[in-house]
C-alpha angles and dihedrals in degrees: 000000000000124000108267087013089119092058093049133090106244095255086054092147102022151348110215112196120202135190120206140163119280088248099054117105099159110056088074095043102055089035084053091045084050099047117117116211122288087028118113127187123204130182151232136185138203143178123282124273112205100169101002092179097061086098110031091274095282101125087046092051085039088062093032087053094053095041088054091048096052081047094059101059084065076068088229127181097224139017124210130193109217109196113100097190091050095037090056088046102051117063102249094222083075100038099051087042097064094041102056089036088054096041104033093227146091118289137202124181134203103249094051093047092054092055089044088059103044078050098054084047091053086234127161116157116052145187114217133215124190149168089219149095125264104258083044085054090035085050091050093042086059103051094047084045085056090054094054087264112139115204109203100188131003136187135158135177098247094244106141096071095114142336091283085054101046095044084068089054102084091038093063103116120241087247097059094045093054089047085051091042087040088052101052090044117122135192094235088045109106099198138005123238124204108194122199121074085203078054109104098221105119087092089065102042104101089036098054089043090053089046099050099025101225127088121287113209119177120192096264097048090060089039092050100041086043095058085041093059096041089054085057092253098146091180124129122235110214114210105028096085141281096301099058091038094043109025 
């Protein structure tokens, strides 16, 4: 414990607020595994978007608007919005501006942590690993191509078909998730993503970037490094991969 910590609230040095989708059970549990001391996560969920731009994302901001709002009155420092696929989908202009206009406080997304993070790494090809079908990784390999990201391979498990299917997302063991990881990964590629915050990849990272030699960034280390940073935590987390340890 750290000199004066017994005489601290427990978010000390920051509250970090997330959204995520009702289904997801694996964002808070690898942000709270992540989180140094003095650092506290707390949670929001919100319905399902299967195709949140069928109506011009309104439903989706709706929902984002009123999940920012019950974080706020956490009173936390910084809001994420942990959902890589609607995050991708929705502009971010218009993402991060009703959050922060709805909770009154700083936001990060998904989508733009992961490119801040690919772009702390220096990283420009990448191999990508996902729970998902192919048009929601064709989906994903477009919008990183749009942001100057390559994706050199792809491949997901097709999951995220229906409830039923999503709902397995998050029970799929560490093991079975580096052999898939393990399995997109390509010599040209620079880095290795793994996309999904209800994905359970945060126990191989550091395996798996022993193993291939390059960085290994999954959807809830930059999300979570992302809304550290944000919050003005500049500490280094050792064992979930280069980005946290190095950036």
């Amino acid at each position: 414990m750290q000199d004066g910590a017994a005489d601290r609230n427990a978010s000390w040095r920051a509250r970090i607020g997330v959204i995520v989708p009702v289904s997801n059970t694996m964002n808070e549990v690898e942000f709270n595994r992540m989180a140094p001391s003095g650092v506290t996560v707390h949670c929001t969920r919100e319905p399902l978007h299967k195709d949140p731009g069928a109506d011009d994302f309104r439903a989706m901001l709706h929902d984002a608007a009123r999940s920012a709002e019950a974080l706020a009155a956490c009173k936390v420092d910084v809001i994420a919005y942990g959902c890589t696929a609607n995050s991708m989908a929705c502009p971010a202009d218009r993402l991060l501006g009703t959050m922060e206009k709805a909770g009154g406080t700083r936001s990060v997304t998904t989508a733009g942590a992961i490119l801040a993070a690919l772009k702390a790494l220096g990283v420009r090809r990448i191999a990508m690993a996902t729970p998902y079908t192919q048009a929601t990784n064709d989906h994903e390999v477009e919008f990183l191509h749009e942001h100057g990201i390559e994706v050199v391979a792809h491949a997901g498990l097709g999951l995220n078909v229906d409830l039923a299917g999503i709902q397995k997302i998050s029970r799929v063991p560490p093991e079975a998730v580096l052999t898939h990881a393990r399995s997109v990964d390509r010599k040209e590629a620079d880095a290795l993503l793994i996309c999904c915050t209800d994905f359970g990849a945060l126990p191989v990272v550091d395996r798996l970037e022993k193993e291939l030699g390059k960085p290994v960034i999954t959807s809830n280390t930059a999300t979570f490094w992302a809304a550290l940073r944000t919050a003005g935590v500049k500490d280094k987390v050792p064992g979930c991969g280069r980005l946290l340890a190095e950036h």
